[in-house]
C-alpha positions as CSV (number, residue, x, y, z in Angstrom):
1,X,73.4,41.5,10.1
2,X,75.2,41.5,13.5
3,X,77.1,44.7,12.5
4,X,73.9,47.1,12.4
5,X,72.9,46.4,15.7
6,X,71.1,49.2,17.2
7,X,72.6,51.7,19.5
8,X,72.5,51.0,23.7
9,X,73.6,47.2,23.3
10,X,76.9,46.5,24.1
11,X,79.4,45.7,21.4
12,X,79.1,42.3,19.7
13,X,81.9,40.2,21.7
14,X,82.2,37.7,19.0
15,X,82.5,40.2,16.0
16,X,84.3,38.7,13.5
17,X,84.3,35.7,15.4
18,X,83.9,32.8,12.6
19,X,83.1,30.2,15.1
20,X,80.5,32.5,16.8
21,X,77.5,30.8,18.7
22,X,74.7,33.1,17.8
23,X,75.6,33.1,14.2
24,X,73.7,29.7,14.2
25,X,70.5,32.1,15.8
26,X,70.1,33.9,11.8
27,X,69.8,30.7,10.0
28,X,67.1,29.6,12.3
29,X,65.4,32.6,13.0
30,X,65.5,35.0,10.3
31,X,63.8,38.4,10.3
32,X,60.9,39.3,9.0
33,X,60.1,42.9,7.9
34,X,57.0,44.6,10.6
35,X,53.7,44.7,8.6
36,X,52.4,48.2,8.9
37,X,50.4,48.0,12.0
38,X,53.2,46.3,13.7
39,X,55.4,48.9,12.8
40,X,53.1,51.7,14.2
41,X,52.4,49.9,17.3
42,X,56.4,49.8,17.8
43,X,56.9,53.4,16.8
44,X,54.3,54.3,19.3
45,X,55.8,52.2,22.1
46,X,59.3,54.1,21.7
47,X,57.5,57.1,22.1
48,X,55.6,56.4,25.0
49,X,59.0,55.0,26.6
50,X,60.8,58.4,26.1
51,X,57.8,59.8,28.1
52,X,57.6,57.6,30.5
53,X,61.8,57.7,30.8
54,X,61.5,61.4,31.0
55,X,59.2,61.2,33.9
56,X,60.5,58.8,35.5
57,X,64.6,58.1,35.6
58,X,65.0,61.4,37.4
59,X,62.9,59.3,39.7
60,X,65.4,57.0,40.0
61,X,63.3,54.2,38.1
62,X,65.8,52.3,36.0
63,X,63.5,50.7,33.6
64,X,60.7,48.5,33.0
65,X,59.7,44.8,34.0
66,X,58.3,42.2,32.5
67,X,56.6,39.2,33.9
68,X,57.9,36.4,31.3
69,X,55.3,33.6,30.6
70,X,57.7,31.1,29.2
71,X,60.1,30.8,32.3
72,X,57.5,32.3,34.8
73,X,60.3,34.9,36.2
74,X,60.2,38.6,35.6
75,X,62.9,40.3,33.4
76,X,64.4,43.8,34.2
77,X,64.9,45.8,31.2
78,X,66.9,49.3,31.3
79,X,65.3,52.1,29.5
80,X,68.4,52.0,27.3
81,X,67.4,48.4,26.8
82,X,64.6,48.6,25.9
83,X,64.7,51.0,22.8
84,X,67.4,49.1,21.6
85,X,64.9,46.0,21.5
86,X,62.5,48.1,19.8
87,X,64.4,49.9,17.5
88,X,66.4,46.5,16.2
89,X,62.5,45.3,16.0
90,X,62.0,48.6,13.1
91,X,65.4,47.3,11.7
92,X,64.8,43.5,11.0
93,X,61.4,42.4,13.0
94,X,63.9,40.4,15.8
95,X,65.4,41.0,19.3
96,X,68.6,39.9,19.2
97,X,69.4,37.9,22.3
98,X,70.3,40.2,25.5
99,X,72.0,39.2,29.1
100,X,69.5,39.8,31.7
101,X,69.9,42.7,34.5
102,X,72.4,41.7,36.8
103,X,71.4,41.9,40.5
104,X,68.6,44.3,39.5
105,X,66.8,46.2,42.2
106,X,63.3,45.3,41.6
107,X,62.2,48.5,43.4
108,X,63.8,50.7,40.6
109,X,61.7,49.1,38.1
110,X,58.3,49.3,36.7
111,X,55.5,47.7,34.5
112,X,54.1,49.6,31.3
113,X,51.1,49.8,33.3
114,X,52.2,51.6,35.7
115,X,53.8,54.4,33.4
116,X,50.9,54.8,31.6
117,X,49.0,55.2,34.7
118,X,51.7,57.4,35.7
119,X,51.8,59.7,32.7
120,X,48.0,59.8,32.3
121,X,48.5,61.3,35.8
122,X,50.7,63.7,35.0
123,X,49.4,65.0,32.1
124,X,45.8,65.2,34.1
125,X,47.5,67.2,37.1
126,X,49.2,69.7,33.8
127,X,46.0,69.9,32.4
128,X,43.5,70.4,35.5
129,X,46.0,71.6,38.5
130,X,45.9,70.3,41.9
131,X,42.6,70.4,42.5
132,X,40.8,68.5,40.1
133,X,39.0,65.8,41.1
134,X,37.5,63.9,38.2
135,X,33.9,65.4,37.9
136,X,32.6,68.2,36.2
């Protein structure tokens, strides 16, 4: 299952390892297949991240970040990242264990609230020009 990994992760370092570590990881977690609204619901996130990448890495925003609930520390996710996580979640129904940012500049990230806020934005300013201000 390790070999159809989507594409942005690195390569697998223990490929054909036979005494690899996360091998254990299948057996306990196995996939299961996205029920139809899941899979919409991912579909639509990956398209609202290629928006919000095209409006915003020119930007210099790297990616998104999370504020984890389990370990109560927020996770930087690179837009690359993230719609590998997504796409292996259409393949399977899992994300496959990741290395966190390294270092990350919390500045160059942001949450999905903000890009939508962002891109709602945008789209009002392409729509209305300048000089709209919210009333008819």
């Amino acid at each position: 299952m390790r070999d159809h990994l989507p594409p942005g992760l690195p390569p697998d370092p223990f490929a054909g390892d036979p005494s690899d570590p996360s091998a254990a990881l299948d057996a306990i977690e196995p996939g299961e297949p996205l029920d139809p609204h899941e899979r919409l619901a991912v579909e639509e996130d990956l398209a609202d991240l290629a928006v919000y990448e095209a409006l915003l890495a020119h930007r210099g925003i790297r990616g998104l970040v999370v504020s984890c609930e389990d370990c109560r520390q927020d996770h930087y996710h690179d837009w690359d990242m993230l719609r590998a996580n997504l796409l292996q979640l259409l393949v399977d129904g899992t994300v496959r264990p990741h290395e966190p940012a390294y270092d990350p500049t919390p500045e160059a990230y942001v949450t999905w609230d903000y890009c939508r806020g962002y891109a709602d934005a945008s789209m009002n300013e392409a729509f209305h020009g300048d000089g709209f201000d919210g009333f008819d």
